[in-house]
C-alpha positions as semicolon CSV with decimal commas, in nm:
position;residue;x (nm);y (nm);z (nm)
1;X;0,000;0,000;0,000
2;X;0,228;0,268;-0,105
3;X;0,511;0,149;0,158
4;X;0,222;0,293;0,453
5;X;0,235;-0,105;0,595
6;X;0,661;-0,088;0,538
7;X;0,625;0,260;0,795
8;X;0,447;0,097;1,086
9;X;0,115;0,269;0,985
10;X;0,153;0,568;1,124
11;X;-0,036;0,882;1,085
12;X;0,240;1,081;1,042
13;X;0,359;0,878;0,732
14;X;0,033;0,912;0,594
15;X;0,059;1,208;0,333
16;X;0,150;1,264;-0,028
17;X;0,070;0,906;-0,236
18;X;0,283;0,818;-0,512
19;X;0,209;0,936;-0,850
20;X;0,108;1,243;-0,719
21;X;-0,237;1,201;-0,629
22;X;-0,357;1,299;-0,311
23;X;-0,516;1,036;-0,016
24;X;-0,939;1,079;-0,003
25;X;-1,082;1,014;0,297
26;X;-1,451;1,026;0,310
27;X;-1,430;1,041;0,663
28;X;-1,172;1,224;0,785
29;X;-1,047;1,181;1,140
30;X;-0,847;1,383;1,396
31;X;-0,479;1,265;1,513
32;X;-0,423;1,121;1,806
33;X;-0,189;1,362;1,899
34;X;-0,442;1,624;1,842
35;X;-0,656;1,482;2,147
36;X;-0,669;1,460;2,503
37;X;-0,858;1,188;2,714
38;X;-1,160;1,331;2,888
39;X;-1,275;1,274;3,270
40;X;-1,395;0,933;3,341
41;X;-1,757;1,063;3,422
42;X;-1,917;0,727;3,452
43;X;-1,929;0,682;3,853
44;X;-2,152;1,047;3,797
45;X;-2,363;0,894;3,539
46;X;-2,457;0,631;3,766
47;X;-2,526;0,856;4,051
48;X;-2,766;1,074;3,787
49;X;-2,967;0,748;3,685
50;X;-2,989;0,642;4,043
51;X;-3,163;1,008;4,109
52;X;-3,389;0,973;3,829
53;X;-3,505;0,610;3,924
54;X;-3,532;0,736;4,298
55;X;-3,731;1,048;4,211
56;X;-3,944;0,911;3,934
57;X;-4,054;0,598;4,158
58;X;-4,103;0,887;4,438
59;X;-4,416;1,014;4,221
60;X;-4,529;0,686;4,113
61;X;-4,544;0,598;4,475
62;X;-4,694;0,980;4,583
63;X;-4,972;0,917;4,280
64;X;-5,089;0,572;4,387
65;X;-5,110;0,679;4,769
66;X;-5,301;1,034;4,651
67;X;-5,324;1,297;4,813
68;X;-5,490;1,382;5,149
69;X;-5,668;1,739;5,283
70;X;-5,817;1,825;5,580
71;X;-6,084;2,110;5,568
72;X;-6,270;2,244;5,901
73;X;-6,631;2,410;5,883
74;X;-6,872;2,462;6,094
75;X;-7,121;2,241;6,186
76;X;-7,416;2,303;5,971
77;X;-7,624;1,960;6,010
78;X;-7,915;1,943;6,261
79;X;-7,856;1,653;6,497
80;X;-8,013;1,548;6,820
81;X;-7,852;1,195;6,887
82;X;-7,566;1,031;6,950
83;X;-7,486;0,660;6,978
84;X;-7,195;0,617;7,248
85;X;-7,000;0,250;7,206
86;X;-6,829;0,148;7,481
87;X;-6,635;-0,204;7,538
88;X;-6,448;-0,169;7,918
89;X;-6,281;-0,451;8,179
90;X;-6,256;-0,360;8,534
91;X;-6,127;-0,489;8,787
92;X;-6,424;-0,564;9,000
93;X;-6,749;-0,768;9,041
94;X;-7,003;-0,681;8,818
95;X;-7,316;-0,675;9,128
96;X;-7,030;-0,401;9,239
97;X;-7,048;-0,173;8,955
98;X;-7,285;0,133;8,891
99;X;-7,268;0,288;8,517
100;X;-7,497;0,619;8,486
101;X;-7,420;0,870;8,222
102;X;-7,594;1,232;8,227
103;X;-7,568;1,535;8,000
104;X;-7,611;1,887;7,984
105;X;-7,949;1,864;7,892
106;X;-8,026;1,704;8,256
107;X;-8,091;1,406;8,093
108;X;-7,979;1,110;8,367
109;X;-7,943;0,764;8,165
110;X;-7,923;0,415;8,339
111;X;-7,631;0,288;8,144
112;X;-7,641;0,039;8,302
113;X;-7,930;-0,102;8,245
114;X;-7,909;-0,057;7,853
115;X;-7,507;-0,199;7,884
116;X;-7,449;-0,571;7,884
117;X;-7,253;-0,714;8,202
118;X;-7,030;-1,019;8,178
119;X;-6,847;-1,171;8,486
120;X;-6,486;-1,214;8,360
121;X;-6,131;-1,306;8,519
122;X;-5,963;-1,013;8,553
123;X;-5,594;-1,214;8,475
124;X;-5,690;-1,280;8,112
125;X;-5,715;-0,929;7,994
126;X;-5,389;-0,674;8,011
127;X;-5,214;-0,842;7,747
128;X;-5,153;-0,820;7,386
129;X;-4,938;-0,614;7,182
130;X;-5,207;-0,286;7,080
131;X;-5,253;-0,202;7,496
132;X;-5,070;0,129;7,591
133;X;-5,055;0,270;7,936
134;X;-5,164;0,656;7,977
135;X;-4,831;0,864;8,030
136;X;-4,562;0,576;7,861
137;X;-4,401;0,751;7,618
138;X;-4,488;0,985;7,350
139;X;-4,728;0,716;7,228
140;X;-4,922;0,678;7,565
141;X;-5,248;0,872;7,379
142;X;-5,245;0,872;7,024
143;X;-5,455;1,145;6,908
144;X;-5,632;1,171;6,567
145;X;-5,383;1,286;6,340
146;X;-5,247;0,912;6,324
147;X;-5,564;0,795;6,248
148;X;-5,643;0,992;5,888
149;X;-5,569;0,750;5,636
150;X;-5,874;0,771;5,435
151;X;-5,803;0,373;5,255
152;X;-5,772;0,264;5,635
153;X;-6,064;0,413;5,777
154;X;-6,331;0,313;5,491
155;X;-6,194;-0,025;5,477
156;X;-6,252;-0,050;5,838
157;X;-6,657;0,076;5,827
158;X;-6,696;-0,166;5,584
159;X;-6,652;-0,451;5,822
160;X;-6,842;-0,670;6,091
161;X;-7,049;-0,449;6,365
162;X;-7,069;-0,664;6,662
163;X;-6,871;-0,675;6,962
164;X;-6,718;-1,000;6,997
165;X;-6,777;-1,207;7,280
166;X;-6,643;-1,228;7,599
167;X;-6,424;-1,515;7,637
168;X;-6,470;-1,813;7,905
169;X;-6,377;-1,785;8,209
170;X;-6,016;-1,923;8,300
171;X;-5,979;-1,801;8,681
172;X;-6,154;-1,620;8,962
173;X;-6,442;-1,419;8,835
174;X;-6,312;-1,089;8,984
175;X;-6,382;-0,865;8,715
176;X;-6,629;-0,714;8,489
177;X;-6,673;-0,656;8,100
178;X;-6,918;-0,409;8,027
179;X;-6,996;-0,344;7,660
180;X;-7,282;-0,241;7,436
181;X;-7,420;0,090;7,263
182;X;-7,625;0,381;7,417
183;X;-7,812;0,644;7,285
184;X;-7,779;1,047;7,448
185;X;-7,821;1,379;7,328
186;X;-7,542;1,531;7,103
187;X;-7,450;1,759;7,356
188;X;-7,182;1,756;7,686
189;X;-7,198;1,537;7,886
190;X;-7,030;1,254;8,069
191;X;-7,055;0,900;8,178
192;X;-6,903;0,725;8,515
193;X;-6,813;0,407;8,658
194;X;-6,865;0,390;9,031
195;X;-6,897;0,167;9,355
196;X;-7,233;0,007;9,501
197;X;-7,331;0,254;9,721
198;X;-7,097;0,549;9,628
199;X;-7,237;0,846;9,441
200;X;-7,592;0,786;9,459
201;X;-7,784;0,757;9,717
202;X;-7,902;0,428;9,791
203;X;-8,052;0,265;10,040
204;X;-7,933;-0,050;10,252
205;X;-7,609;-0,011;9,946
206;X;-7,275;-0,015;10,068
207;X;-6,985;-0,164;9,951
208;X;-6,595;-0,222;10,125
209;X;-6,371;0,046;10,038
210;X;-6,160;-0,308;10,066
211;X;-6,321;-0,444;9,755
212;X;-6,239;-0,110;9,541
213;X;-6,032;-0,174;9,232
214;X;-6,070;0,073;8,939
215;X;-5,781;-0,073;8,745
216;X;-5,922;-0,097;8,334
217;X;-5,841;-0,174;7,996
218;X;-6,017;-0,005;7,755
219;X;-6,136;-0,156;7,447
220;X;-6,325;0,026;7,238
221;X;-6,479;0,369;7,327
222;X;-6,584;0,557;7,003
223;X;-6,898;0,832;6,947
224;X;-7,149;0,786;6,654
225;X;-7,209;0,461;6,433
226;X;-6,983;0,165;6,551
227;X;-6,696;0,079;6,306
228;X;-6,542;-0,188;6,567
229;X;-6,175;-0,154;6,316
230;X;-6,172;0,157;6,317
231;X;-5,887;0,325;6,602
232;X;-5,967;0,569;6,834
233;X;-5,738;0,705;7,078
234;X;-5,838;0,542;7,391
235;X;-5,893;0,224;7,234
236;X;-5,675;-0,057;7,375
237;X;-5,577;0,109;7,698
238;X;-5,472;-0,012;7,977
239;X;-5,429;0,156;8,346
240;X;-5,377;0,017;8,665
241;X;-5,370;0,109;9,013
242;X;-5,283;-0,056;9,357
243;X;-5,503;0,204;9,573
244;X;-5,855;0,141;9,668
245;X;-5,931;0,508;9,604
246;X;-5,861;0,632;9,330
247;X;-6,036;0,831;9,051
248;X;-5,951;0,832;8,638
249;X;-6,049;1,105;8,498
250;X;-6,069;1,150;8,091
251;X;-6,163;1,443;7,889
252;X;-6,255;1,380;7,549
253;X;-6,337;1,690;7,234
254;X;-6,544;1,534;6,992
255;X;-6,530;1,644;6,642
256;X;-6,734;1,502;6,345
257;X;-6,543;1,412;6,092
258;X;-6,657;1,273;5,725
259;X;-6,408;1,019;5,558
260;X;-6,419;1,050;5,163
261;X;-6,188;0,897;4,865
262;X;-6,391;1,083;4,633
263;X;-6,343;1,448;4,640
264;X;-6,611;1,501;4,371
265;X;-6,851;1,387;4,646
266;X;-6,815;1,691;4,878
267;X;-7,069;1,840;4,767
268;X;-7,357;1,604;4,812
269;X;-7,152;1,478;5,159
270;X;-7,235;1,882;5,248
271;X;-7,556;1,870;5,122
272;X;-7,649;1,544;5,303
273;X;-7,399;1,655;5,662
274;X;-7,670;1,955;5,680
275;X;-8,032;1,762;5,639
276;X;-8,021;1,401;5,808
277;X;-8,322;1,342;5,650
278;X;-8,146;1,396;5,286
279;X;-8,258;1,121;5,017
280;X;-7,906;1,034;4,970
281;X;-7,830;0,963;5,300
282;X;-7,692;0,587;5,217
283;X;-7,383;0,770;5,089
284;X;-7,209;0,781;5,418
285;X;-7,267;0,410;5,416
286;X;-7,110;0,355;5,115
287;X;-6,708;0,233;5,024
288;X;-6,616;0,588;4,905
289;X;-6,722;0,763;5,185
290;X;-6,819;0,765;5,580
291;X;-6,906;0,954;5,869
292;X;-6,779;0,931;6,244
293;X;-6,697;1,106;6,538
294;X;-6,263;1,163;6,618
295;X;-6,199;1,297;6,943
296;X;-5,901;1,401;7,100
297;X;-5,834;1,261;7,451
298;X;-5,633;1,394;7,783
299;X;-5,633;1,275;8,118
300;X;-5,621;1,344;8,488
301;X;-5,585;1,041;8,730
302;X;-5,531;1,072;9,128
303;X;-5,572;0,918;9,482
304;X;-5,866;1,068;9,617
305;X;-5,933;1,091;10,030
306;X;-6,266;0,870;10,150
307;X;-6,442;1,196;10,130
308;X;-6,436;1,167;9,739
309;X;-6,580;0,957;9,519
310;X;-6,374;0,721;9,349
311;X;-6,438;0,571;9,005
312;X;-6,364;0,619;8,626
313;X;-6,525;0,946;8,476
314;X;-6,555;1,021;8,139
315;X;-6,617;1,370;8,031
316;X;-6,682;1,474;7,652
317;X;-6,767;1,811;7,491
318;X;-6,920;1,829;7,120
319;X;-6,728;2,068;6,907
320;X;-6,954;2,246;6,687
321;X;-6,723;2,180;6,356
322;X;-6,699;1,941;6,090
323;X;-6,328;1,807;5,976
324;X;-6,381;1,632;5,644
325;X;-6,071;1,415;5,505
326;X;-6,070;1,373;5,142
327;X;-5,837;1,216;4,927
328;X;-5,767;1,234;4,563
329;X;-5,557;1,118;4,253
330;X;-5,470;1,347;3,971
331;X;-5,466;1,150;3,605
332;X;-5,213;0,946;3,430
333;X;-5,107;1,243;3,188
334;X;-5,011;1,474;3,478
335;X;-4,823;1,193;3,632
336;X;-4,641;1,167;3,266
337;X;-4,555;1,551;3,288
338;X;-4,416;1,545;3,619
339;X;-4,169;1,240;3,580
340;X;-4,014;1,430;3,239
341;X;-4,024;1,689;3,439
342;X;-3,818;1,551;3,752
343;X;-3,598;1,343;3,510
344;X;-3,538;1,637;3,250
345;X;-3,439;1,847;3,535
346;X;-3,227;1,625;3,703
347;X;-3,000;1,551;3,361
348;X;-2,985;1,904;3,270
349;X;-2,867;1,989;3,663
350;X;-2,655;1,708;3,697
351;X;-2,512;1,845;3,312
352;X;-2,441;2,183;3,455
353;X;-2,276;2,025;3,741
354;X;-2,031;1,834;3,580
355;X;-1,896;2,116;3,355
356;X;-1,860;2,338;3,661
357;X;-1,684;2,050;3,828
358;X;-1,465;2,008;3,537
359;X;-1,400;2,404;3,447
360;X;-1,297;2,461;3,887
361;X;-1,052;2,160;3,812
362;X;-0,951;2,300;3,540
363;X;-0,896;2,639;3,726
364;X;-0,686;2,495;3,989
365;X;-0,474;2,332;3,758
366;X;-0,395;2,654;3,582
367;X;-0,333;2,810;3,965
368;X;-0,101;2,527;4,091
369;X;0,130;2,583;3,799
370;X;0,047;2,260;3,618
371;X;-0,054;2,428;3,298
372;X;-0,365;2,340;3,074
373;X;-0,131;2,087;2,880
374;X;-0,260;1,823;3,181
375;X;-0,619;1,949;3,178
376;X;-0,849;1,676;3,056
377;X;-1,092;1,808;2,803
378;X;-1,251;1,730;2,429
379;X;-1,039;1,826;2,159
380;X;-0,740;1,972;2,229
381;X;-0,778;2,310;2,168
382;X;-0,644;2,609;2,326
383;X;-0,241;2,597;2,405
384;X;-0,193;2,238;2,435
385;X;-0,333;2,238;2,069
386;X;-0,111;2,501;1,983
387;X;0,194;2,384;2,110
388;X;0,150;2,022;1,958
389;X;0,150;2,211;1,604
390;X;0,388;2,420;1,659
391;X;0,638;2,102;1,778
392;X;0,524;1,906;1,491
């Protein structure tokens, strides 16, 4: 081939062919010599495609799981009832227990006569892994804001409505499981747990202060229709006490609250939250949408003196609001935009930050005396490119 094999076929040999006609090529390409090897930028490629898959499976993740609102406004609806569902264990004999609840309206119910009363042993309750003790931690009282996932909170209206029952007896019957559903005006009020003989007057009634044990565990205490699944925050509590007089005390602020999936049912949950009596009633009983009563809990538990009354007291005060919890998806296009988005503006920021990288490397080099001949670049332009020509 023109004595280019005979030179080792090298570039440089490469020039005038014999007989005077020039080499063609149809694609030309740059020397060797005229190039320097760029920064290995692979381990930063990685990192960029590891940020886009992180991101991008961050919306997916965010669109599936929707998003959730909370709106508060006032209570519009005109309603006279409401059902109180209470489950409780205590640690005494039911023939020893009184359970009265009275409201505002002056209104003195016989609890419990409408409550059910099972003899139970009080050594098979106080155990399981969903009991808390008031004042343990920062997770001693829950309050609501745990309890707003909508998918959680529909799922759980949807199923059984019964309280289960009480299980045989293994041990001395020295407690009492009271449990059932009561109907009192929707305004404050309060319901108690005391001795035979304490609180009321009653005649030839007197119980030991000896036999007083007010130790608990609450199992379900919830305000409006009973959804048994769903969480409230004094559900699954536990308290004990070694004193014979002694006096729990729990405040409770009710709030209705309206559990929807489908924000395009607001307005007819409105229309139906103001007139009970609304043909469309059913749709709080429906899967895209419920209605119940949150409530926010403290408490105040003490020794009290013989002079006192001892017993478990349970205070609650309607607040005159509605919080309605909606959640909602936006479409499949939108979801489209935002991943380019978030993967477009990743690549073009990770871009930018690579060539700043490379041009403050580039900078130092020049400072520490090293020269741009050792900068690592595309073609090499500039000196280096210079003084390659200029030496060959």
């Amino acid at each position: 081939m023109d004595g280019f094999t005979e030179q080792g076929l090298s570039d440089d040999s490469f020039g005038q062919a014999k007989g005077g006609i020039s080499s063609f090529d149809a694609f030309p390409k740059t020397k060797q010599t005229y190039l320097t090897r760029g920064r290995n930028s692979s381990g930063w490629t990685v990192t960029l495609i590891l940020t886009c898959i992180y991101l991008a499976w961050s919306e997916i993740v965010r669109w599936f799981t929707g998003t959730t609102t909370q709106t508060f406004s006032v209570e519009k609806g005109v309603s006279h009832d409401l059902q109180i569902n209470l489950d409780i264990v205590v640690a005494m004999a039911c023939a020893d227990l009184h359970v009265n609840m009275q409201d505002a309206a002056g209104d003195r119910t016989l609890a419990g006569d409408l409550l059910r009363k099972d003899p139970t042993s009080w050594g098979q309750w106080g155990k399981g892994k969903t009991l808390h003790k008031l004042g343990e931690g920062e997770d001693g009282m829950p309050g609501w804001e745990e309890l707003w996932d909508v998918h959680d909170q529909l799922k759980a209206g949807k199923r059984k409505k019964k309280f289960p029952k009480t299980p045989k007896i293994r041990g001395p019957q020295d407690a009492c499981r009271i449990f059932g559903s009561l109907d009192g005006n929707k305004v404050q009020g309060d319901f108690h747990i005391t001795a035979r003989g304490h609180g009321y007057m009653e005649f030839g009634q007197h119980l030991e202060h000896t036999a007083f044990n007010f130790s608990h565990q609450i199992n379900e205490l919830s305000f409006g229709p009973y959804y048994p699944s769903l969480t409230n925050p004094l559900d699954d509590t536990l308290a004990t006490t070694d004193e014979h007089f002694y006096k729990y005390q729990y405040y409770l602020s009710i709030v209705p609250t309206i559990y929807t999936d489908d924000a395009s049912l607001l307005p007819l949950l409105d229309s139906v939250n103001r007139n009970p009596n609304h043909p469309a009633k059913s749709v709080f009983h429906s899967s895209h949408a419920i209605k119940t009563n949150q409530y926010a809990a403290t408490s105040q538990s003490h020794g009290v003196g013989e002079n006192y009354v001892p017993g478990i007291f349970v205070k609650f005060d309607i607040e005159p609001i509605t919080l309605t919890i909606a959640e909602e998806w936006g479409g499949f296009f939108p979801l489209l935009v935002r991943l380019v988005n978030v993967i477009s503006g990743v690549m073009v920021a990770g871009g930018w930050a690579w060539q700043m990288f490379d041009w403050g490397l580039e900078v130092w080099g020049r400072r520490s005396g090293r020269g741009r001949g050792q900068s690592l670049g595309v073609l090499g332009g500039g000196f280096a490119a210079k003084e390659k020509l200029s030496y060959d």
